[in-house]
DRENDREN-605792 format. One line per 10 residues: number of its first residue (from 1); for each residue x, y, z of N, C-alpha, C. Coordinates in Angstrom, 1 decimal. Layout:
<sites>
NUM	X:Y:Z:X:Y:Z:X:Y:Z  ...
</sites>
This chain:
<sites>
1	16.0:7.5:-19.7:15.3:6.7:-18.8:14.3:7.6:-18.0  12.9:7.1:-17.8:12.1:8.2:-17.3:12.1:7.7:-15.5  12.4:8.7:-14.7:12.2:8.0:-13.5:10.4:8.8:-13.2  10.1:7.6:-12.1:8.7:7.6:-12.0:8.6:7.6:-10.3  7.8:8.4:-9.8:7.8:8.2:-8.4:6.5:7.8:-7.9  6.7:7.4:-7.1:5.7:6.6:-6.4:5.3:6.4:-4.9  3.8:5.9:-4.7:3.3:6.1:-3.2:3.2:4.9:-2.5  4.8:4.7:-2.1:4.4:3.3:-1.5:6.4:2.8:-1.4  6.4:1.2:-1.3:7.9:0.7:-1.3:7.8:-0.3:-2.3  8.8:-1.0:-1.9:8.9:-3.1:-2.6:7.9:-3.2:-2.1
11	7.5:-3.9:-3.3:6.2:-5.1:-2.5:4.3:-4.4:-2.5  4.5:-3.1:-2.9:3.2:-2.4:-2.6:2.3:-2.2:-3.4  1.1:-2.3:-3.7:-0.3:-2.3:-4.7:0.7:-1.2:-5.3  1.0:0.0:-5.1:1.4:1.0:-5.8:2.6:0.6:-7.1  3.8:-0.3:-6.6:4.8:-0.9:-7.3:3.7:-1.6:-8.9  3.1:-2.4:-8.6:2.5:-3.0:-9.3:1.5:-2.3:-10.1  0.8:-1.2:-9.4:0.0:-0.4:-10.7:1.1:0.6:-11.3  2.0:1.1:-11.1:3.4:1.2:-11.6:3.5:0.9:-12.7  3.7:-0.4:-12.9:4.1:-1.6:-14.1:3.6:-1.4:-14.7  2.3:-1.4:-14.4:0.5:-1.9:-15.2:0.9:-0.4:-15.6
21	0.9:0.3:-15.2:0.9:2.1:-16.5:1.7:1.6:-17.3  3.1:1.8:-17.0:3.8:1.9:-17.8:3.6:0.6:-19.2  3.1:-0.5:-18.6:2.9:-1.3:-20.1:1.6:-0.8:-20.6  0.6:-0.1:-20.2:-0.6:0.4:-20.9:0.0:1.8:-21.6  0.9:2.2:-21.2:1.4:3.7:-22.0:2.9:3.5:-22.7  3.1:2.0:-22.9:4.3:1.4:-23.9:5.7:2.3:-23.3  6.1:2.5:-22.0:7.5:3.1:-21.0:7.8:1.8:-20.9  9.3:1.1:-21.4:10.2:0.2:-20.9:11.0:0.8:-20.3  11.2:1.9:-20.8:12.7:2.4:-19.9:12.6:3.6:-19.1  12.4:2.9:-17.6:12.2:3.4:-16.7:12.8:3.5:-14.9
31	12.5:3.5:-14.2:13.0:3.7:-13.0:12.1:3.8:-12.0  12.1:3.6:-11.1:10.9:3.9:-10.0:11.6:4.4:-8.8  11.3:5.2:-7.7:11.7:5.9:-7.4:10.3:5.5:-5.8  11.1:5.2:-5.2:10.1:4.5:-3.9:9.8:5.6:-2.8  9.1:6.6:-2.7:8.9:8.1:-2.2:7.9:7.6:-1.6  7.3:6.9:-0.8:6.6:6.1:0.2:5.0:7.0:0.3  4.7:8.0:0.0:3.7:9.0:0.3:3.1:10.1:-0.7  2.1:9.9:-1.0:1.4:11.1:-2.0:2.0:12.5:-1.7  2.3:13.0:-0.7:3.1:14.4:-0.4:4.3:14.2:-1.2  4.8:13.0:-1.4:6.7:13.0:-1.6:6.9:12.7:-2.9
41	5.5:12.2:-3.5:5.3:11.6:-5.2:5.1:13.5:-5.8  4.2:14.1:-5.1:3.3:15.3:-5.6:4.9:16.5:-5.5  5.3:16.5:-4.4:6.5:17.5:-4.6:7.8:17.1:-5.4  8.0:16.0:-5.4:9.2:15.0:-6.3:8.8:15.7:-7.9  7.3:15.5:-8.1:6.9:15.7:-9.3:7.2:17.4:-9.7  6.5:18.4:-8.6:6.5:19.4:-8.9:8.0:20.4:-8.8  8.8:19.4:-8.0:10.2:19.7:-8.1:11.3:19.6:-9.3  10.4:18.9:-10.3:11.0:18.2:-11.3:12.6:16.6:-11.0  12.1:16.2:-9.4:13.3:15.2:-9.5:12.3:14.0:-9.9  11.3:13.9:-10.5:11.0:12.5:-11.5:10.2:13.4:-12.5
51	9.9:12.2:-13.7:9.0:12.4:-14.2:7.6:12.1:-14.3  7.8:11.6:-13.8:6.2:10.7:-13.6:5.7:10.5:-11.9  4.9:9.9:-11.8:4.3:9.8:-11.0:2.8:8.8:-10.3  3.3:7.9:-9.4:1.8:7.6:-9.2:1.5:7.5:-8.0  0.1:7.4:-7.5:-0.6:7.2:-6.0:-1.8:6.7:-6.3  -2.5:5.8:-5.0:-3.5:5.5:-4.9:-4.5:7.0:-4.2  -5.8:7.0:-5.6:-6.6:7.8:-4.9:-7.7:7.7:-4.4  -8.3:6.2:-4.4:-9.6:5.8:-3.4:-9.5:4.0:-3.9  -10.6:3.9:-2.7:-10.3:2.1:-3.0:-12.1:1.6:-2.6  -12.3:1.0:-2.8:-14.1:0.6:-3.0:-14.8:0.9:-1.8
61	-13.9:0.4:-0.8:-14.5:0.4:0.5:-13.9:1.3:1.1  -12.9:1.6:1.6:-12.4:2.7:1.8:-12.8:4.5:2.1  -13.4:4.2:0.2:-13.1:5.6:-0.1:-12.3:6.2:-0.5  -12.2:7.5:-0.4:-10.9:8.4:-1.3:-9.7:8.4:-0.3  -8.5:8.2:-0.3:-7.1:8.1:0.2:-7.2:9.7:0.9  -7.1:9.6:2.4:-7.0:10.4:2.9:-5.6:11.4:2.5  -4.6:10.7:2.8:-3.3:11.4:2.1:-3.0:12.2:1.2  -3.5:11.2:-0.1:-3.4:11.9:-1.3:-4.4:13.0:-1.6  -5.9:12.9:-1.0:-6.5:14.2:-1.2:-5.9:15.5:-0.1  -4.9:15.5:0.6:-4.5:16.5:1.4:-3.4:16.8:0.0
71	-2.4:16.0:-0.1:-1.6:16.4:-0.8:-2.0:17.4:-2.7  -3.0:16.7:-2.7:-3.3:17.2:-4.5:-3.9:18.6:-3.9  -4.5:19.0:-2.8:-4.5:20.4:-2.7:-3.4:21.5:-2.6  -2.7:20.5:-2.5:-1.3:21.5:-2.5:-0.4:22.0:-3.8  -0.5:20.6:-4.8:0.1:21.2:-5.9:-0.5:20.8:-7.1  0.2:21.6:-8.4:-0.6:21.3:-9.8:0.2:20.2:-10.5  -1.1:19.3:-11.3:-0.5:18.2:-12.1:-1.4:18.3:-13.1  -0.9:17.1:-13.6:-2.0:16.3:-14.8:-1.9:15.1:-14.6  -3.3:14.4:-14.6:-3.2:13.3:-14.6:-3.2:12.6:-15.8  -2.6:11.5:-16.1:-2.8:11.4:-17.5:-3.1:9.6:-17.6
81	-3.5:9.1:-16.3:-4.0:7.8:-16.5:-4.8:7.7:-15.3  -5.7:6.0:-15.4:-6.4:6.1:-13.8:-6.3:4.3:-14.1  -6.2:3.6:-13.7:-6.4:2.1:-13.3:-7.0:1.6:-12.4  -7.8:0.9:-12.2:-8.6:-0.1:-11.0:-7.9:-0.9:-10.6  -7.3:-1.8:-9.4:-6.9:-3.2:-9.3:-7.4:-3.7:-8.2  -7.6:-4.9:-8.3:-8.0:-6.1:-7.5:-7.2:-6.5:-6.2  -7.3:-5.7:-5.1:-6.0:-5.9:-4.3:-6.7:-7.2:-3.1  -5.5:-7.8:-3.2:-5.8:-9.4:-2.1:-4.5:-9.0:-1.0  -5.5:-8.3:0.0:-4.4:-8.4:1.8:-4.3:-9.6:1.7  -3.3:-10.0:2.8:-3.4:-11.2:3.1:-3.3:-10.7:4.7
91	-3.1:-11.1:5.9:-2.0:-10.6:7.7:-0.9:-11.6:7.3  0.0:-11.2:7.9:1.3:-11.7:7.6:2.0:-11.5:9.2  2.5:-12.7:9.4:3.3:-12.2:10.9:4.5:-13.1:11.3  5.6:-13.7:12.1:6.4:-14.1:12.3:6.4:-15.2:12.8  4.6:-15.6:13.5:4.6:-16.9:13.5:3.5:-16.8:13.7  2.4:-18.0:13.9:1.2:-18.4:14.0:0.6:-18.4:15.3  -0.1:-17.6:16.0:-0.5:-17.6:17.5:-1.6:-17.8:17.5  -2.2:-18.1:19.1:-4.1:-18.2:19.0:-4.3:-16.4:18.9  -5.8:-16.1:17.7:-5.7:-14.6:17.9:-5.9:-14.1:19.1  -6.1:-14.9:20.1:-6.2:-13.4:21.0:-5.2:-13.0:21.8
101	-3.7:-13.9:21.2:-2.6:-13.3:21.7:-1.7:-12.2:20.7  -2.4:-12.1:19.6:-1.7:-10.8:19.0:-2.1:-9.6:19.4  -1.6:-8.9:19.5:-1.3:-7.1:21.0:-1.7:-6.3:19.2  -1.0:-6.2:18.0:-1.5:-5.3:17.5:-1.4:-5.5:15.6  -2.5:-4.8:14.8:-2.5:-5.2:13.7:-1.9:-4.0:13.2  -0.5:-4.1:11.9:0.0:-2.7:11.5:-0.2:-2.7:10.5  -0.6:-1.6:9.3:-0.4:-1.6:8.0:-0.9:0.2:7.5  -0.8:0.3:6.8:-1.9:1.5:6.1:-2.8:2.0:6.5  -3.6:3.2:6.6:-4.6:3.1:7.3:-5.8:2.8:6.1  -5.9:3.0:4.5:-7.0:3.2:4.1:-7.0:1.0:4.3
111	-6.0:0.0:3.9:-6.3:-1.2:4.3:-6.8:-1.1:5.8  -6.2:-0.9:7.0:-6.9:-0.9:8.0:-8.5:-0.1:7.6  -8.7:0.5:7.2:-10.1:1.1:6.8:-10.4:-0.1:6.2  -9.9:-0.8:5.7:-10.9:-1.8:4.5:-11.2:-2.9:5.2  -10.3:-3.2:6.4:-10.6:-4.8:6.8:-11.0:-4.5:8.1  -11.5:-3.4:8.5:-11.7:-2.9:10.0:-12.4:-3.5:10.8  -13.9:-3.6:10.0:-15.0:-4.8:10.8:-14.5:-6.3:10.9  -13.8:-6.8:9.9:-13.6:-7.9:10.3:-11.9:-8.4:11.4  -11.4:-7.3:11.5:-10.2:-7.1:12.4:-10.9:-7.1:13.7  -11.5:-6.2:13.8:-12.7:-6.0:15.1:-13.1:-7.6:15.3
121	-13.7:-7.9:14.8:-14.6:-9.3:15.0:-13.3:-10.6:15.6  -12.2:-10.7:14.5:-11.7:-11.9:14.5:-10.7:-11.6:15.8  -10.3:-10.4:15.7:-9.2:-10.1:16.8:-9.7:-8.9:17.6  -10.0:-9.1:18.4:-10.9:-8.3:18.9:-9.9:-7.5:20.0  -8.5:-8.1:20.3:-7.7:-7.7:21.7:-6.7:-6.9:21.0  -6.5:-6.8:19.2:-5.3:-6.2:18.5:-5.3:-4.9:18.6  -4.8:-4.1:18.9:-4.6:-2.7:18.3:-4.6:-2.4:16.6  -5.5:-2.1:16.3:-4.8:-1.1:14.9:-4.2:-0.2:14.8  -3.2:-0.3:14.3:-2.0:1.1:14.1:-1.8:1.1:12.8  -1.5:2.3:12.8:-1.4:3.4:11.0:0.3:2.9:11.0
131	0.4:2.5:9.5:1.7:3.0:9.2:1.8:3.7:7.9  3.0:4.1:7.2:2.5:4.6:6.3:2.6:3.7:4.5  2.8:3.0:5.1:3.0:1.5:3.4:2.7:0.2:4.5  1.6:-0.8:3.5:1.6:-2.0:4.0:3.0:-2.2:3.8  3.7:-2.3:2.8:4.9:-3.2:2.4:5.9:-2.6:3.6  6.3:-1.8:3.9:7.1:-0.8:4.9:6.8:-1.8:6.1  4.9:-1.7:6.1:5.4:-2.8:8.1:5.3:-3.7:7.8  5.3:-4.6:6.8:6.0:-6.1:6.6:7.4:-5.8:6.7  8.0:-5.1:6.1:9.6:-5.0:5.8:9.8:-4.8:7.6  9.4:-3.5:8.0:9.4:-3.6:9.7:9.2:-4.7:10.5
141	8.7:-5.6:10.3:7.9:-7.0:10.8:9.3:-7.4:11.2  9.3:-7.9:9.5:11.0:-8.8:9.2:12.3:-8.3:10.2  12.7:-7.2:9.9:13.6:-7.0:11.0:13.6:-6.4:12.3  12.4:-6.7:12.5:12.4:-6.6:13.9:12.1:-5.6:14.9  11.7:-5.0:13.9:10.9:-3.9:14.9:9.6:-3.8:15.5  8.9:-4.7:15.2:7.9:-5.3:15.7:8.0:-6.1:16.8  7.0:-6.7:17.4:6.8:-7.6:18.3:6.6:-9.2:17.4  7.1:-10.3:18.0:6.3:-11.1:17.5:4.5:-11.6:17.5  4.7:-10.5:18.4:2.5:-11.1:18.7:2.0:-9.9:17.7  2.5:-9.9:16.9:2.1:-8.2:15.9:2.0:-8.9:14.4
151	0.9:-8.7:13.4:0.4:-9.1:11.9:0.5:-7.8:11.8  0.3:-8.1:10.3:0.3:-7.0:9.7:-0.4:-7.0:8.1  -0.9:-6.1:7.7:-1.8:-6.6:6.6:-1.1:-5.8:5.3  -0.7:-6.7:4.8:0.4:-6.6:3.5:-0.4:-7.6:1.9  0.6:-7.1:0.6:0.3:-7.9:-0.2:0.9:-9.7:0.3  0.4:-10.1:-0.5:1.0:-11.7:-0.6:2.5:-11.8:-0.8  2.5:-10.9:-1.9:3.7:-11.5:-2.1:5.0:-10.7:-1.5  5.0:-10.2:0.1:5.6:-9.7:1.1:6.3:-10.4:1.6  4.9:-12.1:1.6:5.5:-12.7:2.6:6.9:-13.4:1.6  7.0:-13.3:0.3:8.3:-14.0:0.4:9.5:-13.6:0.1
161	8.9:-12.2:-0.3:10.4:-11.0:0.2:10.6:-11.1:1.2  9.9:-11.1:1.8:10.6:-10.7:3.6:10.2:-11.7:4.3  10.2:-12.7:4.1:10.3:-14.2:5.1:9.3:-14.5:5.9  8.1:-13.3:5.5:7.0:-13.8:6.6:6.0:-15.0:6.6  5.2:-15.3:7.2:4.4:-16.7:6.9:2.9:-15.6:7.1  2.3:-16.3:6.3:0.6:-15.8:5.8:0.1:-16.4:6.9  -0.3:-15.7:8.0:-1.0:-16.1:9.0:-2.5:-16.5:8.3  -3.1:-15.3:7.5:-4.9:-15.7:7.2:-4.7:-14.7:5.3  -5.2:-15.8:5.1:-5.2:-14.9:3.7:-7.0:-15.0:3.0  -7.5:-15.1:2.1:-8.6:-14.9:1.9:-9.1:-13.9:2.6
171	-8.9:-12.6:3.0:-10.3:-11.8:4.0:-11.2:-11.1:3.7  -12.1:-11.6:3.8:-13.6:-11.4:3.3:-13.7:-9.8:2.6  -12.9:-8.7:3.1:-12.9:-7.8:2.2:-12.4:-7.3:1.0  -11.3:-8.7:0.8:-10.5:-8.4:-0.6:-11.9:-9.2:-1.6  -12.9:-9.7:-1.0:-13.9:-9.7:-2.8:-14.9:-8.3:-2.5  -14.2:-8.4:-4.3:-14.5:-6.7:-4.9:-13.8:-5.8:-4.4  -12.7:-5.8:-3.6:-11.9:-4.9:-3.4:-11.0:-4.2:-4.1  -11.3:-3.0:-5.0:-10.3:-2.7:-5.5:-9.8:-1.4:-5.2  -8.6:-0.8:-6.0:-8.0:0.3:-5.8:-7.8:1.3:-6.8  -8.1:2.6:-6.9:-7.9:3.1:-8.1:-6.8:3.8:-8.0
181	-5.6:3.7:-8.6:-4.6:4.6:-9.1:-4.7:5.8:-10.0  -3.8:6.8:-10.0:-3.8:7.7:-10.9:-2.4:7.8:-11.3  -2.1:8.0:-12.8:-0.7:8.3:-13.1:-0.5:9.8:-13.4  0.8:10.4:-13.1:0.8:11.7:-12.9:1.3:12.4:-14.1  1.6:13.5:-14.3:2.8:14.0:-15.2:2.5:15.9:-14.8  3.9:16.7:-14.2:3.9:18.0:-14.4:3.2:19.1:-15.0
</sites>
């Protein structure tokens, strides 16, 4: 069984272009290996505890993944795949408020990069804070480490792992938004 490591948790664009390799490169038998960060996918790899490997390395609007280009300076790979996908944020939060009572928006920073102008605009009183996996601060959301006046901008389907309610979904920057992945190998 090949284990595969990866930049992200449950629930993350990363989990899912995951998949999408492994059925474009015919791997059933596999494992994934939830290493939350391009540093911990790139040394997992170069340590030999997986075999594979993936991260996001730029996304339309964005740009190139801050992270992962810090980390690919550090060590040698091969890449041996690249995918595009269509990523739909949705904010996800614990309950529905007027926005100008949510204190802060958590997720990722290259999504916070992506939805920045219109976070600015719609919520104008939120804090944006970095974490380091959308799915991580939905999972944080859920048990409580959060505030309840606190969203967070995760995939969709977060909210039904982890019990959240889709405060706004559609946001004007998921059209044409995509993400490009890279798959790894030693």
């Amino acid at each position: 069984m090949l284990k595969i490591g990866i930049q992200g948790d449950i629930c993350s664009a990363n989990e899912i272009a995951c998949h999408e390799f492994c059925k474009r490169q015919e791997i059933s038998d596999y494992e994934i290996d939830y290493l939350i960060s391009s540093e911990n996918v790139l040394s997992a790899l170069d340590e030999g505890q997986i075999d594979l490997g993936t991260f996001a390395y730029e996304s339309s609007r964005g740009g190139l993944v801050e992270e992962t280009q810090v980390a690919m300076g550090k060590y040698e790979f091969e890449k041996i795949d690249e995918i595009s996908l269509s990523i739909e944020h949705v904010l996800l939060g614990i309950k529905k408020l007027p926005r100008e009572n949510y204190s802060k928006i958590i997720s990722h920073p290259q999504a916070l990069k992506e939805h920045k102008e219109y976070l600015q605009k719609k919520y104008p009183l939120a804090e944006l804070v970095e974490a380091e996996d959308t799915a991580i601060a939905a999972k944080r959301l859920k048990e409580g480490e959060y505030a309840e006046d606190v969203l967070v901008i995760a995939l969709k389907n977060c909210a039904e792992i982890y019990g959240l309610k889709i405060i706004e979904d559609n946001l004007p920057a998921n059209q044409g938004y995509q993400t490009t992945f890279w798959f790894l190998r030693r």
